[in-house]
C-alpha atoms as an extended CHARMM CRD file, in Angstrom:
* protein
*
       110  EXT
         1         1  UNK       CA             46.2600000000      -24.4600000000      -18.0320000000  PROA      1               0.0000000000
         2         2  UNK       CA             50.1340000000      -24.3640000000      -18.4720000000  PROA      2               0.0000000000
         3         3  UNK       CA             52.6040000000      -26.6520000000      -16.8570000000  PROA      3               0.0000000000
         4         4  UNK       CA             53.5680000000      -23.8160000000      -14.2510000000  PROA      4               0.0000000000
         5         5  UNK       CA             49.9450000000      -23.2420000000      -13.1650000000  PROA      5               0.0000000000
         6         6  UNK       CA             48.8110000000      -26.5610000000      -12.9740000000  PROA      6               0.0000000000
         7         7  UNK       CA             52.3040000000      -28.2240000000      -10.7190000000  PROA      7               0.0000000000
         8         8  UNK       CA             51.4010000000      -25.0310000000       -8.5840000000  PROA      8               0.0000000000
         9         9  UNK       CA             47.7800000000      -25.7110000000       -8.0640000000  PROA      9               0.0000000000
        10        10  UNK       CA             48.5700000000      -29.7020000000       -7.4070000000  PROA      10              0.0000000000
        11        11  UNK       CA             50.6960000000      -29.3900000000       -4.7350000000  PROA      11              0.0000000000
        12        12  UNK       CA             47.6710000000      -27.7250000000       -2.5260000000  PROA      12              0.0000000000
        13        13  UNK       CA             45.2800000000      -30.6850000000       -2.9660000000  PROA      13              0.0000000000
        14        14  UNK       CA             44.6780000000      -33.3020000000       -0.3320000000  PROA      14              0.0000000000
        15        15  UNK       CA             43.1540000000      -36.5110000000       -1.0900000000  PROA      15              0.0000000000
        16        16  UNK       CA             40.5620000000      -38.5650000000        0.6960000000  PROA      16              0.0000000000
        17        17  UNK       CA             40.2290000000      -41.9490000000        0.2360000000  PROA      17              0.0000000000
        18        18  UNK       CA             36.8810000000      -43.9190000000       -0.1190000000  PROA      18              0.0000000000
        19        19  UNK       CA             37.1460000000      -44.8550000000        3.7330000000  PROA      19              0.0000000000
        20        20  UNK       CA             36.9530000000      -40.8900000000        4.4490000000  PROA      20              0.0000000000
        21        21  UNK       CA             34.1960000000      -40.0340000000        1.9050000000  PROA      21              0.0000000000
        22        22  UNK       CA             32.0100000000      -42.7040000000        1.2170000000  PROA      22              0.0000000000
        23        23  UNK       CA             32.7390000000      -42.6990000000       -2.3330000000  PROA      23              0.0000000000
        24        24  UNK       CA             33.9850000000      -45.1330000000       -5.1070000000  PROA      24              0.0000000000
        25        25  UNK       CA             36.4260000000      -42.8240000000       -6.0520000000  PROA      25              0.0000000000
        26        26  UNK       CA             39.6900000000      -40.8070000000       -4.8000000000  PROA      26              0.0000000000
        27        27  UNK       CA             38.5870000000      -36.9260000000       -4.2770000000  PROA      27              0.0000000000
        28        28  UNK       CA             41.3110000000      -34.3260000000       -3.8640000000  PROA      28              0.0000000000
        29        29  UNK       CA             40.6090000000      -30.8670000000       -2.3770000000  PROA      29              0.0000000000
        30        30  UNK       CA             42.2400000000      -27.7250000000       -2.2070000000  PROA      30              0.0000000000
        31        31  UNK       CA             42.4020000000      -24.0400000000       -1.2470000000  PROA      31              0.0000000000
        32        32  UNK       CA             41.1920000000      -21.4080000000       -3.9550000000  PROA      32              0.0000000000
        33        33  UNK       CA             44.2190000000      -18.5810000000       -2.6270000000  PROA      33              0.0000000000
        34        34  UNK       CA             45.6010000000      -17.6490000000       -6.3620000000  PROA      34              0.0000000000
        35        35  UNK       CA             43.1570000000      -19.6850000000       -7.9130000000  PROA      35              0.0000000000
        36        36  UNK       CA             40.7080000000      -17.6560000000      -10.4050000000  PROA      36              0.0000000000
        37        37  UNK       CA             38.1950000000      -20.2200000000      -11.3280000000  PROA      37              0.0000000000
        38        38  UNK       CA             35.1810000000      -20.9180000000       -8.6070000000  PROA      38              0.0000000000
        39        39  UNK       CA             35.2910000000      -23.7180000000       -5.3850000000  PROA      39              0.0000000000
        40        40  UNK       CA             36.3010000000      -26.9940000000       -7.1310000000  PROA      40              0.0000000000
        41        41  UNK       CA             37.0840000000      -30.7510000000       -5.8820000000  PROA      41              0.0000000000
        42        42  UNK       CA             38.8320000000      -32.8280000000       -8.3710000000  PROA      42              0.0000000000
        43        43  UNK       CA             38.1610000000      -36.9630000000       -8.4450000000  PROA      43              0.0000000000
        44        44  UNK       CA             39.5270000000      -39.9880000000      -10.2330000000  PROA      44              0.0000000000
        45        45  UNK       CA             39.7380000000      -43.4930000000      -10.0660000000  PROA      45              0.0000000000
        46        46  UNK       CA             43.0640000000      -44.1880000000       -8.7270000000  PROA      46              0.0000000000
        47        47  UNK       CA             45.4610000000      -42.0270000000       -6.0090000000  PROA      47              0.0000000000
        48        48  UNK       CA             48.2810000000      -42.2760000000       -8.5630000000  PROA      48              0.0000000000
        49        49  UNK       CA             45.6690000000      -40.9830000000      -11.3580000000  PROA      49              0.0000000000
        50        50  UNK       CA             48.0200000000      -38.2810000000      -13.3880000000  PROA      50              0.0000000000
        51        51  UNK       CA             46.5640000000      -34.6800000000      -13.6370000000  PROA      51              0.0000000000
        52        52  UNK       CA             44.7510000000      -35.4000000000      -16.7710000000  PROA      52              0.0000000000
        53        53  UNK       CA             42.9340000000      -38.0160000000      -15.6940000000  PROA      53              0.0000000000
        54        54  UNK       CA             41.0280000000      -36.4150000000      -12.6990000000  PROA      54              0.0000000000
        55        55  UNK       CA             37.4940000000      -35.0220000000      -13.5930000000  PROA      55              0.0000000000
        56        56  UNK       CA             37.1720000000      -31.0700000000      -11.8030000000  PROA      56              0.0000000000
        57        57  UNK       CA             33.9780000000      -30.7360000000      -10.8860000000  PROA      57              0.0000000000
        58        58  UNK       CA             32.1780000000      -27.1020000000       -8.9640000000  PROA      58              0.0000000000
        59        59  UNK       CA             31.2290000000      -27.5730000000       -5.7400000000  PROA      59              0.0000000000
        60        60  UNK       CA             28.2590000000      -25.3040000000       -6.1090000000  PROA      60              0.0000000000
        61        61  UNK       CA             24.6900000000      -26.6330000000       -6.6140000000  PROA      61              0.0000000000
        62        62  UNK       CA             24.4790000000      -28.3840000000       -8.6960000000  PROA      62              0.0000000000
        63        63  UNK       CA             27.8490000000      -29.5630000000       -8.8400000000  PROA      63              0.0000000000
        64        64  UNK       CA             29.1430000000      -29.2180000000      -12.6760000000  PROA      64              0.0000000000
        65        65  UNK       CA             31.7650000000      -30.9540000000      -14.1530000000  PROA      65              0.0000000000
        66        66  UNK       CA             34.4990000000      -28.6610000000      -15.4890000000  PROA      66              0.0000000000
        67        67  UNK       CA             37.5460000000      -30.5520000000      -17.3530000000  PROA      67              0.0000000000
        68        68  UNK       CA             38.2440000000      -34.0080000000      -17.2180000000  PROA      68              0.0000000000
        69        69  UNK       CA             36.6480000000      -37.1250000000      -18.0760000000  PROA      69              0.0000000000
        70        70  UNK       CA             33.5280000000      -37.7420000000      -18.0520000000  PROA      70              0.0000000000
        71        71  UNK       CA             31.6430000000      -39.1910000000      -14.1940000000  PROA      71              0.0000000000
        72        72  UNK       CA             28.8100000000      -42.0610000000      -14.7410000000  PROA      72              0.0000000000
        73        73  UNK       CA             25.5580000000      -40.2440000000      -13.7580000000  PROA      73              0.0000000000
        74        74  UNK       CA             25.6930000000      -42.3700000000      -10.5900000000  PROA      74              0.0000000000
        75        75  UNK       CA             28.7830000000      -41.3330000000       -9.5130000000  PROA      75              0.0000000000
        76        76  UNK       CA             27.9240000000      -38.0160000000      -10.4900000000  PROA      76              0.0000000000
        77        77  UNK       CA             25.3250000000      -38.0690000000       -8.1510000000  PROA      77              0.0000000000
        78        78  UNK       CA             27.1840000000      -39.9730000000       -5.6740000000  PROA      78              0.0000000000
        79        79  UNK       CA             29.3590000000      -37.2300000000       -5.0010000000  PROA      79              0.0000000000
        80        80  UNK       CA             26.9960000000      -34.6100000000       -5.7630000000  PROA      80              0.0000000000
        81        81  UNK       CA             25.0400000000      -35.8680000000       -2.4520000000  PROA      81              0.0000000000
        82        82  UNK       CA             29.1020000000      -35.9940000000       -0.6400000000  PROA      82              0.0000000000
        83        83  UNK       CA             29.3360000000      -32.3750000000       -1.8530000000  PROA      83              0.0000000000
        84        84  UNK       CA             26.0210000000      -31.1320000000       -0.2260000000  PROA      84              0.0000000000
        85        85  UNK       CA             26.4390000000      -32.9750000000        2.9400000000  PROA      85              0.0000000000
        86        86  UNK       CA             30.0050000000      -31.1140000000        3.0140000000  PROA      86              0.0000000000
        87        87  UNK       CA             29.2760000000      -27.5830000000        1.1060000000  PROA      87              0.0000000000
        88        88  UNK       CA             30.4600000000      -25.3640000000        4.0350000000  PROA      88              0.0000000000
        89        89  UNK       CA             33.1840000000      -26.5140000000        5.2120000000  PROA      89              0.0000000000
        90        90  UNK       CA             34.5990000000      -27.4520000000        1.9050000000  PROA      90              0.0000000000
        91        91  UNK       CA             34.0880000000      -23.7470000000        0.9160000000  PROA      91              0.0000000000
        92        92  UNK       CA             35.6260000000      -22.5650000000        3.8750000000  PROA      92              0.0000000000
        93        93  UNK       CA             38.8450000000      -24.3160000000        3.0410000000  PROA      93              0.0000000000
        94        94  UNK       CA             38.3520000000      -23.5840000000       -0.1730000000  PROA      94              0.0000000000
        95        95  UNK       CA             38.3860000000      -19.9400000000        1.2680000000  PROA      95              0.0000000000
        96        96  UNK       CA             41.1620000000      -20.1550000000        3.7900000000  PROA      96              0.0000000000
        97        97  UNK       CA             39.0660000000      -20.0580000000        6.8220000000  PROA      97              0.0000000000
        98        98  UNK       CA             40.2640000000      -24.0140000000        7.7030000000  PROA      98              0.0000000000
        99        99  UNK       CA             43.6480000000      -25.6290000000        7.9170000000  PROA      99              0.0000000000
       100       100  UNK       CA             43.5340000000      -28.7540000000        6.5400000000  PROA      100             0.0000000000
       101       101  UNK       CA             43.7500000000      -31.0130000000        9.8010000000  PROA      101             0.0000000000
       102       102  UNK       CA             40.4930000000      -28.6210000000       10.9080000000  PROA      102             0.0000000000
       103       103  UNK       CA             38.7180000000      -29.6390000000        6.8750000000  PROA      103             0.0000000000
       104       104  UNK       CA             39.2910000000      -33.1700000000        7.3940000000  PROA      104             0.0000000000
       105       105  UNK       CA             37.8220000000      -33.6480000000       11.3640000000  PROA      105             0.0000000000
       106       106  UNK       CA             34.8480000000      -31.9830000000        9.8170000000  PROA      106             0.0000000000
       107       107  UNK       CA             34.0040000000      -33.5870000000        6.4840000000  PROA      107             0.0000000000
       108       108  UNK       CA             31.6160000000      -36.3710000000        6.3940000000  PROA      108             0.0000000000
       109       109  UNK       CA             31.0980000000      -39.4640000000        3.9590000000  PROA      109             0.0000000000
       110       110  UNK       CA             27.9490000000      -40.7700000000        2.5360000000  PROA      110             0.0000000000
């Protein structure tokens, strides 16, 4: 992904805390408009993580990780489980049918 691509992809995601989804981890989300590749959250450890260091991972089922480091299987599953619980209304702001203020009253930790 060149430089271009990926500052213009990053400045869509939001990021939920651990308090919001349950998880041991920061998770950003994002819209897929000009996007090619399929619905996708992206995690990492820490909010201030750079790009490289966040793991992309499919929100289909079962959710596959894409690029980035490697998830322990239990956080793998951890958010796996936060994915299901949240499937459609993460798709429908990945598909521009939510703003984000409408994703985030609907989205639901673990």
């Amino acid at each position: 992904m060149g430089a271009a691509v990926l500052e213009e992809e990053l400045w869509r995601l939001a990021s939920l805390s651990a308090g919001k989804t349950g998880l041991p981890f920061m998770v950003w989300i994002s819209s897929g408009q000009g996007i090619r590749h399929t619905a996708r959250v992206k995690v990492a450890r820490e909010m201030a993580d750079l790009p490289d260091n966040m793991t992309s991972v499919s929100i289909a089922s079962p959710a596959t990780i894409h690029d980035g480091p490697p998830l322990a299987p239990a956080d793998l599953r951890k958010l796996e489980a936060w994915i299901t619980r949240n499937r459609e209304p993460l798709l429908d702001y990945w598909n521009c049918k939510l703003a984000t203020d409408e994703v985030l009253e609907r989205l639901r930790g673990v």
